[in-house]
C-alpha positions in Angstrom: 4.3 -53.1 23.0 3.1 -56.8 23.6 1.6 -59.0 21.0 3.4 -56.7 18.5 4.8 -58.5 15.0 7.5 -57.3 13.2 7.9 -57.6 9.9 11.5 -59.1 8.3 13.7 -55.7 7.8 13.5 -54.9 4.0 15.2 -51.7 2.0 12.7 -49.3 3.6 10.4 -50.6 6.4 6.9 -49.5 5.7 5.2 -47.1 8.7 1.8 -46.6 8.7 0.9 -43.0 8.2 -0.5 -42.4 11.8 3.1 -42.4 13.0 4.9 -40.9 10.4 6.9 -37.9 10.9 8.1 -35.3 7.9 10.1 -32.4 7.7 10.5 -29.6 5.5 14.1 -28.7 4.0 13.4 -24.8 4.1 12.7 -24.3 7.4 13.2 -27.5 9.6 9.7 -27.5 10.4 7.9 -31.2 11.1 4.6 -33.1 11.0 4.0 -35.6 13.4 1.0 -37.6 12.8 -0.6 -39.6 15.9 -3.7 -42.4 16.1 -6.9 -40.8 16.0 -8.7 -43.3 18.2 -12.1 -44.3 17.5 -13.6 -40.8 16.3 -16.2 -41.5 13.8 -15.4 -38.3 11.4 -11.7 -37.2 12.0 -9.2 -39.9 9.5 -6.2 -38.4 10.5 -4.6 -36.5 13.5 -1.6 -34.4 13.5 0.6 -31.6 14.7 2.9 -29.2 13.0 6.0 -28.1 15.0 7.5 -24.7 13.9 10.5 -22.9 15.5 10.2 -21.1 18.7 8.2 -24.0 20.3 5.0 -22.8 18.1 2.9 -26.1 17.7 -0.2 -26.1 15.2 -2.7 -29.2 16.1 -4.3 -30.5 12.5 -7.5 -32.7 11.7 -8.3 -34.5 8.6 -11.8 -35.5 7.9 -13.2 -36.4 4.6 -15.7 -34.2 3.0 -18.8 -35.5 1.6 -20.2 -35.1 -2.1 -16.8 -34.9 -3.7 -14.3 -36.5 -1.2 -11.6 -35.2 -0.1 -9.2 -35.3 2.9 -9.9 -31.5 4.1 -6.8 -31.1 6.7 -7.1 -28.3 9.5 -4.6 -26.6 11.3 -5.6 -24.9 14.4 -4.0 -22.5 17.1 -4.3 -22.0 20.3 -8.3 -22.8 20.0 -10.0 -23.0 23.9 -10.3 -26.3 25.0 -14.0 -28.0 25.6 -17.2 -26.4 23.9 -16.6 -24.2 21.8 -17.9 -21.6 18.8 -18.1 -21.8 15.3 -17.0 -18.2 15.4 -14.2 -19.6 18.1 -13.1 -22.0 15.7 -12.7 -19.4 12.6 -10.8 -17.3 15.3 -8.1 -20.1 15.8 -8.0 -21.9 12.5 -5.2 -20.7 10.6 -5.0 -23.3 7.1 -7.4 -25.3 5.6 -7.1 -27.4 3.1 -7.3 -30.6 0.5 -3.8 -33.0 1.6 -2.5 -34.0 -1.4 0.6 -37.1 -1.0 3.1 -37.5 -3.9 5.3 -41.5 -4.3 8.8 -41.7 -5.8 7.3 -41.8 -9.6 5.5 -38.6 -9.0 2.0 -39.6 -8.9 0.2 -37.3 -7.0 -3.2 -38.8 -5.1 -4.9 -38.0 -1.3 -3.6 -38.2 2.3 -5.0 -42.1 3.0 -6.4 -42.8 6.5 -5.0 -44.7 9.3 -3.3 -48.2 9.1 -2.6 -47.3 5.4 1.6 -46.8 4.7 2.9 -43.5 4.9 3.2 -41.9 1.3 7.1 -40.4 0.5 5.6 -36.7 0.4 2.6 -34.3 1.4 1.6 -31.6 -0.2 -0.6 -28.9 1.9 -1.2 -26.3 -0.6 -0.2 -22.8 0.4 0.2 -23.2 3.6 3.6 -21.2 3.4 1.8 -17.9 2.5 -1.4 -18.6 4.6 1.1 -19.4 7.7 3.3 -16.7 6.7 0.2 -13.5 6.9 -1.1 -15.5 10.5 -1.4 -14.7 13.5 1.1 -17.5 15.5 3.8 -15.2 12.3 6.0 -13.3 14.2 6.2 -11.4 17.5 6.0 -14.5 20.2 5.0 -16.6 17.3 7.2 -18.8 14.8 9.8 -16.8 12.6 10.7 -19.4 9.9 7.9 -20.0 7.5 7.3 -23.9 6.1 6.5 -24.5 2.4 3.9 -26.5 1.0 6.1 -29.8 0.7 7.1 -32.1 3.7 8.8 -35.5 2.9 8.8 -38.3 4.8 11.7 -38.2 7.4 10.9 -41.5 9.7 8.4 -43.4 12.0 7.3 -43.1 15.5 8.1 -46.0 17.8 
């Protein structure tokens, strides 16, 4: 990319969390997080990548009154207008991102052109995954677990 900077190389580079990637230990599955554009509600796009070429597309947008970064993973959902009942039909986990550093302090997924944090947290989505309908059959066979860790950055 032109009129790019790079920073001097230090003991771990920062990436900003739109392009990190993680991976979970337990079944090899990843989250790849891309730029979100200019969308003036979602904070955070991503996609899960299970085995057997299953891919889960996930938003994050910040709930009001209390907030929270309320992450969505979604499954085959039809593409252009669609239902609230549509959307139910292909959702598959919802739920608060929580992020955890090196000391163990546990906070919330940050948005975009904030550094990735060393672990996520999506709570339960193991089990949730595990009893859906992508489980299985033509679907994904090795189930995630609630913890990815931050594996690299996107280029």
């Amino acid at each position: 990319m032109s009129g790019m900077v790079l920073a001097p190389a230090t003991a771990h580079a920062a990436c900003p969390i739109e392009l990190a990637v993680y991976g979970d230990g337990q079944s090899g599955s990843e989250i790849d997080f891309t730029p979100t554009g200019t969308s003036a509600t979602v904070t955070n796009s991503f996609r899960v990548i299970l085995d057997n070429n299953v891919v889960l597309n996930g938003i994050v947008m910040w709930n009001e009154g209390v907030s929270r970064p309320n992450g969505t993973l979604m499954y085959k959902c039809p593409e252009g207008d669609t239902t609230g009942a549509e959307l139910a039909a292909c959702t598959l986990w919802n739920g608060v991102i929580y992020t955890s550093d090196d000391k163990g302090s546990i906070g919330f997924l940050p948005a975009q052109g904030v550094e990735a944090p060393k672990t996520l947290i999506l709570p339960d989505l193991g089990p949730v995954l595990h009893q859906s309908t992508a489980h299985g059959g033509g679907g994904f066979s090795k189930v995630p677990s609630d913890v990815f860790t931050l594996k690299g950055c996107q280029e």
